[in-house]
C-alpha positions in Angstrom: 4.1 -19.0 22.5 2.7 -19.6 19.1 4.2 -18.7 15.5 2.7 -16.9 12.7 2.6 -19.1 9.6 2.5 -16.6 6.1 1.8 -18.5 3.2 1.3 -17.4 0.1 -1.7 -18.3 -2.1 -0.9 -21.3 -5.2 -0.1 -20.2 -8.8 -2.5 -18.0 -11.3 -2.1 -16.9 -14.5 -0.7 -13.6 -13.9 2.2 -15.3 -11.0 3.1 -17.3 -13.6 3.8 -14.5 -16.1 5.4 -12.5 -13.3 2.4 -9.9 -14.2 1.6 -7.8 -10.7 -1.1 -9.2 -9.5 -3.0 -6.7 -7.5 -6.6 -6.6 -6.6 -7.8 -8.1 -10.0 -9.1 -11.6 -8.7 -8.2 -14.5 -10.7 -8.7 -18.3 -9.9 -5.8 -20.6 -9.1 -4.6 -22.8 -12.3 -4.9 -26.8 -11.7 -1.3 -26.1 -10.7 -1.9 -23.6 -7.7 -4.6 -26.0 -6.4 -1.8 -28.6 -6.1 -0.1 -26.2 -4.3 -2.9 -25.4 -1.5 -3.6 -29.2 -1.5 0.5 -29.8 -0.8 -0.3 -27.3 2.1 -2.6 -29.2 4.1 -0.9 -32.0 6.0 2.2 -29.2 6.9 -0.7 -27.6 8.3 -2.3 -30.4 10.2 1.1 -31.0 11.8 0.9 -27.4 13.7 -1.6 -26.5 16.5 -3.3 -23.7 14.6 -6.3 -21.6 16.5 -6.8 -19.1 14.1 -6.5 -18.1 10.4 -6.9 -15.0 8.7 -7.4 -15.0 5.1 -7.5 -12.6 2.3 -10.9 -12.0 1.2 -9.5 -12.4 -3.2 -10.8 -15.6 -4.6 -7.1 -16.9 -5.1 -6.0 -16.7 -1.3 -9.9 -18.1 0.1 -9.3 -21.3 -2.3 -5.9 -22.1 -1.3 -7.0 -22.0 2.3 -9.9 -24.1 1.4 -7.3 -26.7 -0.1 -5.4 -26.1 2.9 -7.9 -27.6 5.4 -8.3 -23.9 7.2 -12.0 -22.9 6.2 -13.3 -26.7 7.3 -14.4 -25.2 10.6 -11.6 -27.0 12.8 -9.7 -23.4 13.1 -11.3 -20.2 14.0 -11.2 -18.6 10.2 -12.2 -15.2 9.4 -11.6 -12.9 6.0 -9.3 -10.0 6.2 -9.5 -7.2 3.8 -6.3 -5.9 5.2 -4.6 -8.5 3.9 -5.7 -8.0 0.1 -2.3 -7.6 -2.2 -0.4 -4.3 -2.5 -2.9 -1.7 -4.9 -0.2 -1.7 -8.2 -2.4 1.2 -9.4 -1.3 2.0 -13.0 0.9 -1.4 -13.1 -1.6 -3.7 -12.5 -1.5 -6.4 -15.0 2.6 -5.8 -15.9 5.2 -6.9 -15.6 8.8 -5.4 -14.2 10.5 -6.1 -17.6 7.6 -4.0 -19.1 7.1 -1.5 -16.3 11.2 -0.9 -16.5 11.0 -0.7 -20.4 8.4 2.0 -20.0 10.7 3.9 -17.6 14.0 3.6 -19.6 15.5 2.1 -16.2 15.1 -0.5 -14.0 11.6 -0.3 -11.7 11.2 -1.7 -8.2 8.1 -1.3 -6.5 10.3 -1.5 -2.7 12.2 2.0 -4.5 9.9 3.4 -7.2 6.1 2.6 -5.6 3.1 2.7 -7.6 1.6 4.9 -10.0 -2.5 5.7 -10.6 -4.4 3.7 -12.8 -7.6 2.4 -12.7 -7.4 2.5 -9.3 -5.2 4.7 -7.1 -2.8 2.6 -6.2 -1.1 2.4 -2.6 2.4 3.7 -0.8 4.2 1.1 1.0 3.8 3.2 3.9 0.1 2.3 3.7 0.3 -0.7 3.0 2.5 -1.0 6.5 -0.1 0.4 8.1 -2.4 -2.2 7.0 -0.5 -4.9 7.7 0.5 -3.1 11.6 -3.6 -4.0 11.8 -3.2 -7.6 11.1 -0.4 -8.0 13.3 -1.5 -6.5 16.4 -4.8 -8.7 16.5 -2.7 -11.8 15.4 -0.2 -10.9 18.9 -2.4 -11.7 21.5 -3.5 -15.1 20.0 -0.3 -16.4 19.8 -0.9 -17.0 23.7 -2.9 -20.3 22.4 -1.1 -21.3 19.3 -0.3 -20.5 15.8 -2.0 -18.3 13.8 -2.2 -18.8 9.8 -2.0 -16.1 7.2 -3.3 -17.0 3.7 -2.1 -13.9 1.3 -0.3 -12.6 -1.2 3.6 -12.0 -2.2 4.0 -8.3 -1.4 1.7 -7.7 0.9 3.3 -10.7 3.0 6.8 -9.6 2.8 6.0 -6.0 4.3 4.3 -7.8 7.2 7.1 -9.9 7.6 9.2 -7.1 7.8 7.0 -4.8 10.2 7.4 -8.3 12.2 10.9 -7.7 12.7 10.6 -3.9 13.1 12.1 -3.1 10.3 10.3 0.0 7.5 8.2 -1.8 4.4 10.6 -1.3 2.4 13.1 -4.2 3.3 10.5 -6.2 2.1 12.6 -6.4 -0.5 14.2 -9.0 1.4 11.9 -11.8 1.7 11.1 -12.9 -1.5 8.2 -15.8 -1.1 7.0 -17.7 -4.1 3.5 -19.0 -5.2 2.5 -22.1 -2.5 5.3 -21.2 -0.4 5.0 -20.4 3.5 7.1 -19.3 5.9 7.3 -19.0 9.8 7.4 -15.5 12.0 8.7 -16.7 15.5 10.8 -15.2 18.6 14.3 -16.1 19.8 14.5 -14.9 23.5 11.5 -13.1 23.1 12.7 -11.2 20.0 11.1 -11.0 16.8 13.0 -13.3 14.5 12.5 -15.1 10.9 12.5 -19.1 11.9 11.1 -20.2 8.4 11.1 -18.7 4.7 9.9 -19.8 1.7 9.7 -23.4 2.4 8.1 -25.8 -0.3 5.8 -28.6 0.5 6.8 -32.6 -0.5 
């Protein structure tokens, strides 16, 4: 039985700034391009079949730079995978969002407001996410399966992995260029790699 391999997409402006980064589609910086090309030979050294890859220019390139788009795995775009819709907070950060407030905002306790675009409830963004996972199951008959994304919008499929609600997404913090690993033990759902950085 095959794994599912999250990785987040390599640094941008707005990661760097700790500005939510929603469905506004910046470029990597030179530095998140070393990031997706530090990817590549972790990813080589794992029998990958299929990759599914947020269709926002940051996640495509730093599968590019990964090796997954160079025809070798079975690649396809996945709209269901685009980052979590910040609505009103697009473009903030927490520090700013929380000064706004007069307390301290969390998007896993406080959501999203409407902005320029609606926004989205962690609720549907599980919903999205259940999608993803139950065509990535039956795949994992053949081999891994590679998911190029974003922060949030990972860390709620990793916990819908493990049953648990969106919300203990919380959990599973996963920084720019990072990956981790969604595996079994004894035919369980478990978390057998987090946030691992590449040499």
């Amino acid at each position: 039985m095959g794994e599912v391999i999250v990785v987040r997409h390599g640094q941008t402006e707005w990661s760097r700034n700790g500005q939510h980064t929603g469905l506004t589609d910046l470029p990597l910086l030179p530095d998140g391009e070393d990031d997706g090309r530090r990817l590549r030979p972790v990813l080589a050294g794992r029998h990958i079949t299929h990759a599914f890859v947020s269709p926002l220019a940051r996640a495509r390139r730093t599968a590019e730079l990964a090796g997954l788009m160079d025809g070798a795995v079975a690649t396809e775009l996945e709209p269901d995978l685009v980052e979590v819709d910040y609505g009103g907070y697009e473009g903030r950060t927490t520090k700013e969002i929380s000064a706004d407030l007069g307390r301290p905002w969390s998007l896993w306790a406080d959501g999203t407001v409407p902005g320029d675009t609606p926004g989205e409830t962690l609720a549907e963004v599980a919903t999205r996410v259940d999608r993803v996972l139950g065509t990535v199951r039956p795949l994992l008959a053949d081999g891994d399966v590679a998911l190029v994304a974003h922060g949030h919008v990972l860390r709620i499929l990793t916990a819908r992995w493990l049953g648990l609600d969106p919300e203990a997404g919380a959990l599973f913090p996963l920084a720019t260029g990072r990956y981790g690993v969604l595996g079994h033990e004894h035919d369980w759902p478990a978390l057998t790699g987090w946030n691992t950085g590449c040499p």
